[in-house]
OpenMM code with the backbone's topology and positions (N, CA, C; nanometers):
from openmm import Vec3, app, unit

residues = "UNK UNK UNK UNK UNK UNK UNK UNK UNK UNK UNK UNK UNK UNK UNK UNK UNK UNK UNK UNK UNK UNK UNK UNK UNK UNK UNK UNK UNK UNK UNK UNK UNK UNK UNK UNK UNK UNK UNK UNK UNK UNK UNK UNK UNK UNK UNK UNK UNK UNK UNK UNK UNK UNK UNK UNK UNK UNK UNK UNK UNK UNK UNK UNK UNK UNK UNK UNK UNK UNK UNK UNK UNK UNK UNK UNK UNK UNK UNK UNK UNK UNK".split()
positions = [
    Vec3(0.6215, 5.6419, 1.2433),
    Vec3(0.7447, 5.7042, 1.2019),
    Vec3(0.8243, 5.6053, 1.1174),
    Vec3(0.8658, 5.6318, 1.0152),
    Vec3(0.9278, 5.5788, 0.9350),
    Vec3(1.0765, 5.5894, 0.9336),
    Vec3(1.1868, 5.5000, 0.9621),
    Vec3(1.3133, 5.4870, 0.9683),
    Vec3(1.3626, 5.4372, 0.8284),
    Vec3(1.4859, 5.5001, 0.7900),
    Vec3(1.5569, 5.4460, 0.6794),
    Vec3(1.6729, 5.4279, 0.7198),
    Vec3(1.7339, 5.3410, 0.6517),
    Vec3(1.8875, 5.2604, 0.6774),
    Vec3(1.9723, 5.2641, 0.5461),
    Vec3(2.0591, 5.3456, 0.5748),
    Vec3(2.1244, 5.3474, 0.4149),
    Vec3(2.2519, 5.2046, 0.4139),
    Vec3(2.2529, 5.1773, 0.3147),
    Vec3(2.3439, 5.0777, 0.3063),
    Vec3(2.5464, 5.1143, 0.4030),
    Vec3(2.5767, 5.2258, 0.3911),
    Vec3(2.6585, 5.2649, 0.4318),
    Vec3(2.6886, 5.2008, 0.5955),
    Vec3(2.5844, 5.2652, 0.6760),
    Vec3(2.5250, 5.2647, 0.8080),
    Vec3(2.5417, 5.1449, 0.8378),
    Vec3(2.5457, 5.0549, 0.7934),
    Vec3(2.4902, 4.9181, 0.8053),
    Vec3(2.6082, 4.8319, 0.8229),
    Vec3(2.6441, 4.7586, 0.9379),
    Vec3(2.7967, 4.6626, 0.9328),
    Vec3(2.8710, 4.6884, 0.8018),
    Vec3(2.9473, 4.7794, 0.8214),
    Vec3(3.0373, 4.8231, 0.6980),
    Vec3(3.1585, 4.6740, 0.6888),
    Vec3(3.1809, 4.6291, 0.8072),
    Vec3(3.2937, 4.5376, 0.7874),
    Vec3(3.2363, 4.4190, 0.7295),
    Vec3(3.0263, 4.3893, 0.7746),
    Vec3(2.9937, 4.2893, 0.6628),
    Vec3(2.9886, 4.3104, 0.5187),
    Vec3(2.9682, 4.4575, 0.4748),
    Vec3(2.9996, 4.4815, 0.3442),
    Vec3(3.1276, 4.4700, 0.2532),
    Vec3(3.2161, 4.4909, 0.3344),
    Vec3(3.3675, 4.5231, 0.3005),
    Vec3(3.4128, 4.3625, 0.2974),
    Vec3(3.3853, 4.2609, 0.3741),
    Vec3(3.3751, 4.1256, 0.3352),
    Vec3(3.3247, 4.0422, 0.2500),
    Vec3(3.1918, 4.0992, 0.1816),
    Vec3(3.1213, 4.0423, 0.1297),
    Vec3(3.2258, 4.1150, -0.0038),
    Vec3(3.2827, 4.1992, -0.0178),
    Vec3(3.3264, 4.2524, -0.1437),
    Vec3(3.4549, 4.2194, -0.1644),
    Vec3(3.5086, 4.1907, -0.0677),
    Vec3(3.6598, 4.1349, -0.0747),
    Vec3(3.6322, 3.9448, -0.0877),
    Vec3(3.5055, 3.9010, -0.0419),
    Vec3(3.5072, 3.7461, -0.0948),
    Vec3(3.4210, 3.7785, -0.2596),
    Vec3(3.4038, 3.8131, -0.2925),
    Vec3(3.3279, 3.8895, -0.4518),
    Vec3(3.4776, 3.8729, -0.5269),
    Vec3(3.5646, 3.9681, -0.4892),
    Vec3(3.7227, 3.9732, -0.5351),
    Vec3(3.7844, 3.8957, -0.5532),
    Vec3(3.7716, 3.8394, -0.4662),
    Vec3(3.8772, 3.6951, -0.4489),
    Vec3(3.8322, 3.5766, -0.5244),
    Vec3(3.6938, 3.5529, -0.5503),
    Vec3(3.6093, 3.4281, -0.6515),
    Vec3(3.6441, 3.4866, -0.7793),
    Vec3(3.6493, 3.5962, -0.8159),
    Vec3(3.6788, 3.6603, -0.9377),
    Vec3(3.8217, 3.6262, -1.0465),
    Vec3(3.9028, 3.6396, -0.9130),
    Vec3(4.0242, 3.6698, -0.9561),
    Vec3(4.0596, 3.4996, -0.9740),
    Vec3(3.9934, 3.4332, -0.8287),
    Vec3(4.0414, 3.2630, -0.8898),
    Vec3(3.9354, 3.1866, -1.0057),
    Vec3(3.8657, 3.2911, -1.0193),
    Vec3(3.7539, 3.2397, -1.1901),
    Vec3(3.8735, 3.2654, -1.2588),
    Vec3(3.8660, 3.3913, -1.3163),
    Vec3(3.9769, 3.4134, -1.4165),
    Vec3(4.0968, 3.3564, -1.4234),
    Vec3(4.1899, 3.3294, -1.3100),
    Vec3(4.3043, 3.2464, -1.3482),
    Vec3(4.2783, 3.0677, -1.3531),
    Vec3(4.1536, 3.0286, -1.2766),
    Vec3(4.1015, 2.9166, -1.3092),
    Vec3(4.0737, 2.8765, -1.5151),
    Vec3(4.0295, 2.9698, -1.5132),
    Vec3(3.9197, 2.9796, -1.6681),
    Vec3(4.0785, 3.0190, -1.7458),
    Vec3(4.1965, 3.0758, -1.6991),
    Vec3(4.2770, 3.0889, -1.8358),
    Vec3(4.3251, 2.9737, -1.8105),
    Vec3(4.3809, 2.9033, -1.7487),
    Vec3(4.4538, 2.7759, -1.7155),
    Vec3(4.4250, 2.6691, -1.7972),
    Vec3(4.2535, 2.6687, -1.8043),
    Vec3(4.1524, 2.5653, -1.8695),
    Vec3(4.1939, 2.5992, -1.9822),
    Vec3(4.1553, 2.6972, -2.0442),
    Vec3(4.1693, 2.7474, -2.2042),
    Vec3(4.3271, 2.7026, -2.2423),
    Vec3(4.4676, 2.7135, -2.1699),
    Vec3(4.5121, 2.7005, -2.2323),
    Vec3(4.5777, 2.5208, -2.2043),
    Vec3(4.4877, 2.4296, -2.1363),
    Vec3(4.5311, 2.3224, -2.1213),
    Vec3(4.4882, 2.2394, -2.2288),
    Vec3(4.5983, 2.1173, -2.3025),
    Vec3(4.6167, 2.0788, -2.3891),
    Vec3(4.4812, 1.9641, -2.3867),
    Vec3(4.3825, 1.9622, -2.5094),
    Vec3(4.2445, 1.9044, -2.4969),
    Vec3(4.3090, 1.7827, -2.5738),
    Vec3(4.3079, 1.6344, -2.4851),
    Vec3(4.3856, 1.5424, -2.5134),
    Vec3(4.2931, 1.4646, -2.6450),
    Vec3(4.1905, 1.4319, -2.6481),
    Vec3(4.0658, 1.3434, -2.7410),
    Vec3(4.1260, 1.4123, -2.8883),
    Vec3(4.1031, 1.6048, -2.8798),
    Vec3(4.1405, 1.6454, -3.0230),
    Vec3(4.2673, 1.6722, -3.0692),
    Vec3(4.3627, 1.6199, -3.0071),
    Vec3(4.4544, 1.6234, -3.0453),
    Vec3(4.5343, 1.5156, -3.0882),
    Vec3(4.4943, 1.3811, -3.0208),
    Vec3(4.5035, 1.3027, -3.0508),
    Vec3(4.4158, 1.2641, -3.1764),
    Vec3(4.2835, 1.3133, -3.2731),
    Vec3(4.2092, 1.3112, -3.3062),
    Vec3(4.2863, 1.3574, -3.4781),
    Vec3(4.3282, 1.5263, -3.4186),
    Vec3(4.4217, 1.5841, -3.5720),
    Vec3(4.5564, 1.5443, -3.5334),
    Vec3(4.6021, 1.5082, -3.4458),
    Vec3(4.7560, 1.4867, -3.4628),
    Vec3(4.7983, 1.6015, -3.4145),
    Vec3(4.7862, 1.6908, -3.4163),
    Vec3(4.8369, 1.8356, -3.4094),
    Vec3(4.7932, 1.8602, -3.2174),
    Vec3(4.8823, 1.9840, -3.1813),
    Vec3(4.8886, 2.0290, -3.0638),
    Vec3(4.7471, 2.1013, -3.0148),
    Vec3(4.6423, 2.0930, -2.9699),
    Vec3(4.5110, 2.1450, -2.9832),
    Vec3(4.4764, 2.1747, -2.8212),
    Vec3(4.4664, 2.2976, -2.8030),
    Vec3(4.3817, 2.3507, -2.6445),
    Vec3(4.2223, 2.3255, -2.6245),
    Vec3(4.2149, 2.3791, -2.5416),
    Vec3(4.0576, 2.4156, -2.4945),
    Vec3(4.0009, 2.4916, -2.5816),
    Vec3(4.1059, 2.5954, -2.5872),
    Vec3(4.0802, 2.7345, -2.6384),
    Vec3(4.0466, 2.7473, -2.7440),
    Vec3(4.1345, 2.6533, -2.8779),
    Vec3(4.0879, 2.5984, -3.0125),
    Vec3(3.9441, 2.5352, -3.0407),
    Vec3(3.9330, 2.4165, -2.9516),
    Vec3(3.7999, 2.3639, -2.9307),
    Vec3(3.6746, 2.4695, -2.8922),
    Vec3(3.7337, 2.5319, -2.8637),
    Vec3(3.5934, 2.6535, -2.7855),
    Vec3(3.5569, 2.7211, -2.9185),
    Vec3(3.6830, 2.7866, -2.9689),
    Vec3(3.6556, 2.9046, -3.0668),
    Vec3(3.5997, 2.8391, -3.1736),
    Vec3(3.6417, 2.6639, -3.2227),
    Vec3(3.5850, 2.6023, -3.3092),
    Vec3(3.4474, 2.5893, -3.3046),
    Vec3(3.4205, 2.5742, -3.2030),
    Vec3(3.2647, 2.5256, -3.1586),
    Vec3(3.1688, 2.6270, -3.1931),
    Vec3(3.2370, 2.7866, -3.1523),
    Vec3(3.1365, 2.9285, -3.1623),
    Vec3(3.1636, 2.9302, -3.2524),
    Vec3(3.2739, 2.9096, -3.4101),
    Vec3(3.2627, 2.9244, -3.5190),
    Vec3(3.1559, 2.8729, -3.5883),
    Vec3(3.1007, 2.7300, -3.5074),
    Vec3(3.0299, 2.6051, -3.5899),
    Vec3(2.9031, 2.6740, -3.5571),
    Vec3(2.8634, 2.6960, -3.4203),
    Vec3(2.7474, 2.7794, -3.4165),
    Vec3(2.7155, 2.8453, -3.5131),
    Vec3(2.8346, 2.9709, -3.5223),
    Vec3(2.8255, 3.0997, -3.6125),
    Vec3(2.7611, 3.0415, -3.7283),
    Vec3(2.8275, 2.9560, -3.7894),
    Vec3(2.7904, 2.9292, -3.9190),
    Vec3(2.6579, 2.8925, -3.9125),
    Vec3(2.6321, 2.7569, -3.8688),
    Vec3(2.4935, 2.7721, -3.8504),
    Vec3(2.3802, 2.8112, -3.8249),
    Vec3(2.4095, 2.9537, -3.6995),
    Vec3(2.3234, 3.0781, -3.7618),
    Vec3(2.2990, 3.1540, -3.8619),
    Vec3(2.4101, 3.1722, -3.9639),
    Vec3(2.3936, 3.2536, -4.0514),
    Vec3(2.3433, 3.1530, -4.1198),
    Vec3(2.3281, 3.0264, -4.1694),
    Vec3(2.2620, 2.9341, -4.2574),
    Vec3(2.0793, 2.9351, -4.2260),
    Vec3(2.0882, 2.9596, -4.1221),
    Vec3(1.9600, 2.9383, -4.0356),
    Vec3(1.8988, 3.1047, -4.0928),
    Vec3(1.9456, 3.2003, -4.0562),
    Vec3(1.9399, 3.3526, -4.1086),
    Vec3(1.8973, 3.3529, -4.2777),
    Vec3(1.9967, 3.2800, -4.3463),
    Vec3(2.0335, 3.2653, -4.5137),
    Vec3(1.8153, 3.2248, -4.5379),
    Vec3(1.8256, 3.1113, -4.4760),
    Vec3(1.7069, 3.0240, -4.5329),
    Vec3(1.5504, 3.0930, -4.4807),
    Vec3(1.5765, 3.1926, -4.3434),
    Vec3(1.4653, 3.2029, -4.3249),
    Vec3(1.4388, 3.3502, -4.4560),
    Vec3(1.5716, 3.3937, -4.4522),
    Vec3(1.5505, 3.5117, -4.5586),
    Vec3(1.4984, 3.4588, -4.6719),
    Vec3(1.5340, 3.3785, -4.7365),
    Vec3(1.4441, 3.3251, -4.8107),
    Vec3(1.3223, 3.3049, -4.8417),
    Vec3(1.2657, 3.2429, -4.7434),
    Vec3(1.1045, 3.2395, -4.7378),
    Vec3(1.1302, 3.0791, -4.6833),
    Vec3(1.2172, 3.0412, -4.6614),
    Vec3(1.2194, 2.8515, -4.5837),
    Vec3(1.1937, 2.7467, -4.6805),
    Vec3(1.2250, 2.8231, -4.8284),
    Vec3(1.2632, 2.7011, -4.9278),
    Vec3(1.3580, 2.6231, -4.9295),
    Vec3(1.3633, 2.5081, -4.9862),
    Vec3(1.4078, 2.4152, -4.9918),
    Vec3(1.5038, 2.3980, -5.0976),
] * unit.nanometer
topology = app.Topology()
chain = topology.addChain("A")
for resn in residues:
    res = topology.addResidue(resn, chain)
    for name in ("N", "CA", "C"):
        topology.addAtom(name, app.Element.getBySymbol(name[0]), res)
């Protein structure tokens, strides 16, 4: 005889815990992760002179990527001349 167990059935208060500690890592990621982004990145700022975040440094960085994919894209369209 074959028994099935639906998730429901099953220690609802271990589920309902496991989803309320899910919630709670979430919510202190996100206010962790904006905090970071908007804390002042001391090396580049001291670097341009100017007031510079995380957040600048980040978006700079996926810009630098960007570019260099599409260069990488540009050359293979080409045929990988030189």
């Amino acid at each position: 005889m074959q028994r099935t167990i639906q998730l429901g059935q099953v220690q609802p208060s271990v589920l309902s815990n496991a989803e309320r500690t899910v919630k709670n890592w979430r919510c202190e990621l996100s206010v962790n992760v904006a905090a970071w982004m908007a804390t002042r990145n001391e090396w580049f700022s001291a670097f341009t002179g100017e007031e510079v975040t995380n957040k600048h440094v980040l978006l700079a960085h996926l810009y630098m990527v960007a570019l260099v994919g599409a260069l990488l894209l540009a050359g293979w369209l080409e045929g990988g001349a030189l």
